[in-house]
VMD Tcl script that builds the backbone (N, CA, C; Angstrom):
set m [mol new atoms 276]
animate dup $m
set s [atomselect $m all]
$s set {name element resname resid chain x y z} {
  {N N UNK 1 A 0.824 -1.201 0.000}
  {CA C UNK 1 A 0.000 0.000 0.000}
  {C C UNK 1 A 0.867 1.264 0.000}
  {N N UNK 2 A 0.407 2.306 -0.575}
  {CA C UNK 2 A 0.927 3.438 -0.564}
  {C C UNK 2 A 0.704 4.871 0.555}
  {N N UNK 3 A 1.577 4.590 0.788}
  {CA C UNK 3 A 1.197 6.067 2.408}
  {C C UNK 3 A 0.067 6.873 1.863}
  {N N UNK 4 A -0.446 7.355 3.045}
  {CA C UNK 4 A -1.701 8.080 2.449}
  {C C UNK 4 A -1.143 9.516 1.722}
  {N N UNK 5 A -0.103 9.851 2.489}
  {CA C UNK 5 A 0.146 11.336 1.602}
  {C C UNK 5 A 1.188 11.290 0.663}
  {N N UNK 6 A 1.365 10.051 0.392}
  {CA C UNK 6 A 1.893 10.071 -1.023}
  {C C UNK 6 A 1.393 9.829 -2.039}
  {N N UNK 7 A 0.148 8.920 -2.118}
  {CA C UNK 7 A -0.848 8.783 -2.383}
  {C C UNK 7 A -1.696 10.132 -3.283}
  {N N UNK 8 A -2.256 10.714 -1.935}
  {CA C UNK 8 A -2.533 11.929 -2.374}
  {C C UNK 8 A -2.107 13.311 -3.145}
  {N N UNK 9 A -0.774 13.191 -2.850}
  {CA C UNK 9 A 0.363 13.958 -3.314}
  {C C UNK 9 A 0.520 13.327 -5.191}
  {N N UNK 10 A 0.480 12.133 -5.870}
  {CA C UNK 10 A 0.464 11.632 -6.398}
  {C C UNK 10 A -1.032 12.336 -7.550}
  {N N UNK 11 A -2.024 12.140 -6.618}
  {CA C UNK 11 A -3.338 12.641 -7.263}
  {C C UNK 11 A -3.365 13.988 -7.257}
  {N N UNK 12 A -2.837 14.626 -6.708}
  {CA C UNK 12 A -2.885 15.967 -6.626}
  {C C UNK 12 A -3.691 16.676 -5.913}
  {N N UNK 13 A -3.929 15.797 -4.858}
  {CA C UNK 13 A -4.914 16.146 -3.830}
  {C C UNK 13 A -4.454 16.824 -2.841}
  {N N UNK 14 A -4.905 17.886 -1.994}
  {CA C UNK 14 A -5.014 18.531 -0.732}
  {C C UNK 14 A -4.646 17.397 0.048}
  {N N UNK 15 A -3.398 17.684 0.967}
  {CA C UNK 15 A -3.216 16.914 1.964}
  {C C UNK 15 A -4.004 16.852 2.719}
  {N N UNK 16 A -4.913 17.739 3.679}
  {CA C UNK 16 A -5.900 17.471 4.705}
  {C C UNK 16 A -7.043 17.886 4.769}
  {N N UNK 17 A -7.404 17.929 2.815}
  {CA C UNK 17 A -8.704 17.725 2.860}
  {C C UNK 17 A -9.678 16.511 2.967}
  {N N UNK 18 A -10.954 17.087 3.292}
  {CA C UNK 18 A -11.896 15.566 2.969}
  {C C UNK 18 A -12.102 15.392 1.798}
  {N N UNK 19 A -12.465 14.400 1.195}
  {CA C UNK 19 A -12.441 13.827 0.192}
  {C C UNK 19 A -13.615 12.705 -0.098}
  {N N UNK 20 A -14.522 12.828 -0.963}
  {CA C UNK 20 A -15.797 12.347 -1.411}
  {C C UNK 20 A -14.985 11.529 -2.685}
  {N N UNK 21 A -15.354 10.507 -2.950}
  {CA C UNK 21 A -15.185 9.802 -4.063}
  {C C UNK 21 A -16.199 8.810 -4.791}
  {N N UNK 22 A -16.290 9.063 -5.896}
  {CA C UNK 22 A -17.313 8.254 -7.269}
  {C C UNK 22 A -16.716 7.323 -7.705}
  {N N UNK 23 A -16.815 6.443 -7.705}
  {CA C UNK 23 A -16.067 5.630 -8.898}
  {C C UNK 23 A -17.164 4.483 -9.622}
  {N N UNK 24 A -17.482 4.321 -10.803}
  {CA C UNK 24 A -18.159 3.678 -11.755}
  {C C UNK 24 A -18.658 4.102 -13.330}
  {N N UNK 25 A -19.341 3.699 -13.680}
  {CA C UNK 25 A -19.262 3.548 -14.806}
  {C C UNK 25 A -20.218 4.820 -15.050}
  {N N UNK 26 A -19.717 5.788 -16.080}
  {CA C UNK 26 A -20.180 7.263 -16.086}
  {C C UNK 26 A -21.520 7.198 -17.081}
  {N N UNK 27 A -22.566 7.403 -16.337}
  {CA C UNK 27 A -24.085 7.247 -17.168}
  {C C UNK 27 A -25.003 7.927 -16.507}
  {N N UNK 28 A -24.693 9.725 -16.673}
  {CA C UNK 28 A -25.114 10.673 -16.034}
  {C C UNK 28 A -26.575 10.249 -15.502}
  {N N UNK 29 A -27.668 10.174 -16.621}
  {CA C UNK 29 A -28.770 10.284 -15.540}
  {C C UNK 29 A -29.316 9.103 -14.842}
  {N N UNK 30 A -28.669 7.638 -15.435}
  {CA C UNK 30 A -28.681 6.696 -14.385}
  {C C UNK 30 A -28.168 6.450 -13.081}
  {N N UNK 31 A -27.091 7.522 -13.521}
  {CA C UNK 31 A -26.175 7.331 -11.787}
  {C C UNK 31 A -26.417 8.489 -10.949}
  {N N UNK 32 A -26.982 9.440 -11.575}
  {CA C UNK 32 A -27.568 10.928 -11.092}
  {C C UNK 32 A -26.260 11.767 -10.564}
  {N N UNK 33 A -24.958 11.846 -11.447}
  {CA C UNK 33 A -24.273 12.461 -11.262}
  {C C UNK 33 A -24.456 14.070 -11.831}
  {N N UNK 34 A -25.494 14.201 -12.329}
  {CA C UNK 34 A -25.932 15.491 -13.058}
  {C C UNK 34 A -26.152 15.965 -11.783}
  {N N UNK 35 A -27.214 15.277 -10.579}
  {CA C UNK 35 A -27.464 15.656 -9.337}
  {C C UNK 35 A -26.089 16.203 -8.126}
  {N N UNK 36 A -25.071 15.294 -8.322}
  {CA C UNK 36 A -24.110 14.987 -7.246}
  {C C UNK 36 A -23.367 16.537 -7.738}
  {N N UNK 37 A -22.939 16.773 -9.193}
  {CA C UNK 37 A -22.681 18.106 -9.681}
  {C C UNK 37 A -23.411 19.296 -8.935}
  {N N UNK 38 A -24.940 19.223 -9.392}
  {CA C UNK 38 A -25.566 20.166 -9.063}
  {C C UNK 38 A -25.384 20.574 -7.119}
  {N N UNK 39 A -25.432 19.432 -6.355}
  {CA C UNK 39 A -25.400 19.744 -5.262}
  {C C UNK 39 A -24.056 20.038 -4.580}
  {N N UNK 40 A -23.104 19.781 -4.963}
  {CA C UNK 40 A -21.639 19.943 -4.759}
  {C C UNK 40 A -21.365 21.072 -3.866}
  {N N UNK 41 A -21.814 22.519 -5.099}
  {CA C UNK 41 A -21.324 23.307 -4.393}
  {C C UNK 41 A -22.123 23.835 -3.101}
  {N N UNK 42 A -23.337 23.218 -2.785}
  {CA C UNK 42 A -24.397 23.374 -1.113}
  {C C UNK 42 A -22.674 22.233 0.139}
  {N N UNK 43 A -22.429 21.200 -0.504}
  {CA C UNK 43 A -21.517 20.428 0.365}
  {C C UNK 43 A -20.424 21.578 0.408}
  {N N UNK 44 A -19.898 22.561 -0.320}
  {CA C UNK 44 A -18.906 23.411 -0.710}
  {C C UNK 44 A -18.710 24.798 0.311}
  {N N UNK 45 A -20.327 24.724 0.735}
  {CA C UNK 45 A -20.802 25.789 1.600}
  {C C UNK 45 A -20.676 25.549 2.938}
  {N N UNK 46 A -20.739 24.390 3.282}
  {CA C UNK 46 A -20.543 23.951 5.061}
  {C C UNK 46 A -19.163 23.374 4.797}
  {N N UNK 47 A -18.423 22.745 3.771}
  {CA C UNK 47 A -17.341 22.124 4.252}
  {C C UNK 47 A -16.193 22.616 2.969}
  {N N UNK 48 A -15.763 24.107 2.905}
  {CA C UNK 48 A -14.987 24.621 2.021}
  {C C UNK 48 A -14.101 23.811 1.298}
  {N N UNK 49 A -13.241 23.378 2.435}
  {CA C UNK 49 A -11.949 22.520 1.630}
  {C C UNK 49 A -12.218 20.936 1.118}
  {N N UNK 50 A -13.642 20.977 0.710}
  {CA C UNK 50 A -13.802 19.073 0.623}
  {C C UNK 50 A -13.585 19.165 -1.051}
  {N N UNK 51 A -12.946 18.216 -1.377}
  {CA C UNK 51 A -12.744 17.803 -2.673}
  {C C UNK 51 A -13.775 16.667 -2.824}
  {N N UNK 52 A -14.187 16.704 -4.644}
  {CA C UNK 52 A -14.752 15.340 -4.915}
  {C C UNK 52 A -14.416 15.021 -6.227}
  {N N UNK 53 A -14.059 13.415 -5.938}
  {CA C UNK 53 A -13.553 12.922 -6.874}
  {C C UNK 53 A -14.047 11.857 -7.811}
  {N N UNK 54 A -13.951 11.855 -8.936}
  {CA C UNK 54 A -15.158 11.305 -10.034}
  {C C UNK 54 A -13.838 10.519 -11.030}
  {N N UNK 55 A -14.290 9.101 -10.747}
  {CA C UNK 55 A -13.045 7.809 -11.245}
  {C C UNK 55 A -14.510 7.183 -11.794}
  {N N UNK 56 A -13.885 7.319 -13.268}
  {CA C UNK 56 A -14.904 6.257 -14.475}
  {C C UNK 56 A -15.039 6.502 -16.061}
  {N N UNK 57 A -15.206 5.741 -16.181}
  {CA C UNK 57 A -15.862 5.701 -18.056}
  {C C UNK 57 A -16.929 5.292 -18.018}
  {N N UNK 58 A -17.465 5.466 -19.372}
  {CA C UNK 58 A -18.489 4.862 -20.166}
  {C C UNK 58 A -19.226 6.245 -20.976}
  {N N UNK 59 A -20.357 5.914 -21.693}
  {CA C UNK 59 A -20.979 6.358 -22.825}
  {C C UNK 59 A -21.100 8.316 -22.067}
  {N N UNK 60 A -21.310 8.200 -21.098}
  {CA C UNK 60 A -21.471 9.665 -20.699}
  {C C UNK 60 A -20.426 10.666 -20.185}
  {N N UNK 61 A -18.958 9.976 -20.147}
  {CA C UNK 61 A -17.620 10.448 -19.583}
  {C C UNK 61 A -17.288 11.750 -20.527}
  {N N UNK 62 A -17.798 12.172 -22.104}
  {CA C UNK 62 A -17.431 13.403 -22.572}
  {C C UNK 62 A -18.587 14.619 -21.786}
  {N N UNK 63 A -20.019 13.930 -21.813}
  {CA C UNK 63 A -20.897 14.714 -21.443}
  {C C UNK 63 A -20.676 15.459 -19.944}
  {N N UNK 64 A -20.538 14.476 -19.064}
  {CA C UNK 64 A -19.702 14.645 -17.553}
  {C C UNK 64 A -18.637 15.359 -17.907}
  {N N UNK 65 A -17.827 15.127 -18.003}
  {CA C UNK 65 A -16.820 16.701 -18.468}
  {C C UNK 65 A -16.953 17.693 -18.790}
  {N N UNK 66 A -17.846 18.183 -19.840}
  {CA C UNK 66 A -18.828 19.706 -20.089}
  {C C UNK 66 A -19.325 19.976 -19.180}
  {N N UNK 67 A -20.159 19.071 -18.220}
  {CA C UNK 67 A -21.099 19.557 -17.484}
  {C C UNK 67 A -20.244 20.097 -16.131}
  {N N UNK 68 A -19.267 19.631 -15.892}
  {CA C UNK 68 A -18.026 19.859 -14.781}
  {C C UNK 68 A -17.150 21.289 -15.712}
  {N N UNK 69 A -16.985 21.422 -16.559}
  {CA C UNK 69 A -16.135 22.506 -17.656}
  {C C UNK 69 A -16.996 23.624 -16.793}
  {N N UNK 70 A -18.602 23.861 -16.622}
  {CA C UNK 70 A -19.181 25.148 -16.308}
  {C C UNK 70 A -18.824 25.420 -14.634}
  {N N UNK 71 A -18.545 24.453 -14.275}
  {CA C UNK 71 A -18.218 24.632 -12.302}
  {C C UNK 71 A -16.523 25.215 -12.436}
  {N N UNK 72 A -16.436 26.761 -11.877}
  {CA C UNK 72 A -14.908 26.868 -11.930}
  {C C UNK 72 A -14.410 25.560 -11.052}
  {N N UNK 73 A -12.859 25.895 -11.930}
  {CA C UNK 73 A -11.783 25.108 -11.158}
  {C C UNK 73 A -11.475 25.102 -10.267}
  {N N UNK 74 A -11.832 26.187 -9.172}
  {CA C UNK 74 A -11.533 26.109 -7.809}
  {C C UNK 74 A -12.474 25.478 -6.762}
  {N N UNK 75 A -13.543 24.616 -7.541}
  {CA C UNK 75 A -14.977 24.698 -6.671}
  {C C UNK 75 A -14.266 22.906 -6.026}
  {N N UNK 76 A -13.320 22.706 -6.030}
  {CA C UNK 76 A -13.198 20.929 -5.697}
  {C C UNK 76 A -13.637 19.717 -6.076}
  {N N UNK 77 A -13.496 19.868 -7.436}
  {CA C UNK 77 A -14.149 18.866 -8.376}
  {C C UNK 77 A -12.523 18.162 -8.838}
  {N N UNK 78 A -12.576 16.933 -9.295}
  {CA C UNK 78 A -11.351 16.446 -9.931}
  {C C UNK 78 A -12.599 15.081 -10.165}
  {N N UNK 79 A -12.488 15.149 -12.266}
  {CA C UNK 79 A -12.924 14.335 -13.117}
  {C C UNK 79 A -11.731 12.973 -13.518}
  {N N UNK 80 A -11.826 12.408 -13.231}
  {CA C UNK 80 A -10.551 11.399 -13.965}
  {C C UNK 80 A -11.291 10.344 -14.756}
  {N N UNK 81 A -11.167 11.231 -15.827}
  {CA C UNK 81 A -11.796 9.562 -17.103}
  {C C UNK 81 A -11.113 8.909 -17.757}
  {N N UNK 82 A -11.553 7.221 -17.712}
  {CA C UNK 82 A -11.124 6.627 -18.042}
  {C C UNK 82 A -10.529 5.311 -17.320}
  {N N UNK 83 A -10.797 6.141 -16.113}
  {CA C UNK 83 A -10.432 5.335 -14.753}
  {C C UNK 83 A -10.779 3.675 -15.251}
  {N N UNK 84 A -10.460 2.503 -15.274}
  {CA C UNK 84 A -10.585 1.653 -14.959}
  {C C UNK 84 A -12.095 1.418 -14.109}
  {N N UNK 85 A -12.909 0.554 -14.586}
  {CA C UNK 85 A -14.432 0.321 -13.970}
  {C C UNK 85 A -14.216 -1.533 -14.082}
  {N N UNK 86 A -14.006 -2.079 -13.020}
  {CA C UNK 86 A -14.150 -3.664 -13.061}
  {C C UNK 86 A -14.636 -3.995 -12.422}
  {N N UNK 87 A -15.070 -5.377 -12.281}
  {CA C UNK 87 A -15.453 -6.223 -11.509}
  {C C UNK 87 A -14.640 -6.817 -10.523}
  {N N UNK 88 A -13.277 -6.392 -10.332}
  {CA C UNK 88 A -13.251 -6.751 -9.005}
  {C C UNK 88 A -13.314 -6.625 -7.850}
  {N N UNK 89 A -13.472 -7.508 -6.757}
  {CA C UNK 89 A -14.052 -7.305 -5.341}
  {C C UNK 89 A -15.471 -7.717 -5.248}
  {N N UNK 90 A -16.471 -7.437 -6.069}
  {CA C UNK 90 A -17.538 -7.922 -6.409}
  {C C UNK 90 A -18.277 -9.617 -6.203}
  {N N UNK 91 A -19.171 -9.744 -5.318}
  {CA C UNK 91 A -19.354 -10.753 -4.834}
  {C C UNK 91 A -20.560 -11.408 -6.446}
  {N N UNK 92 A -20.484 -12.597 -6.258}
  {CA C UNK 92 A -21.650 -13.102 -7.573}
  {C C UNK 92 A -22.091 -14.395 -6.647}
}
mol reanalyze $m
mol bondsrecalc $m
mol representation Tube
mol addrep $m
């Protein structure tokens, strides 16, 4: 495993921020990330320094990017597409 703040340092993350994370397969209005966008910046308002982080592909990963393009860059958003989406860990 990798230390946590190297880790982070690595992602380019705030050392001692909180940190929200997405990870799956990007299919805006099935996964209601259009929502998680929209409400972001209300989480932005009680907890300034929280980052959130959005790990995935699929058919909606260009659309999710425009829709993140209109939130400035300073609001604590970090998109990473392309991320790897598998099945493992997954019980069947």
């Amino acid at each position: 495993p990798v230390p946590k703040p190297d880790a982070r340092a690595a992602l380019g993350l705030p050392a001692g921020a909180p940190i929200a994370c997405w990870h799956g397969r990007v299919s805006i209005g099935q996964k209601g990330l259009d929502v998680l966008a929209a409400a972001w910046p209300l989480v932005l308002h009680e907890v300034p320094d929280a980052v959130l982080v959005l790990l995935g592909d699929g058919h909606d990963a260009s659309a999710l990017a425009t829709l993140l393009a209109d939130i400035p860059a300073d609001r604590g958003f970090s998109f990473r597409a392309g991320a790897p989406v598998g099945r493992a860990g997954r019980r069947r």
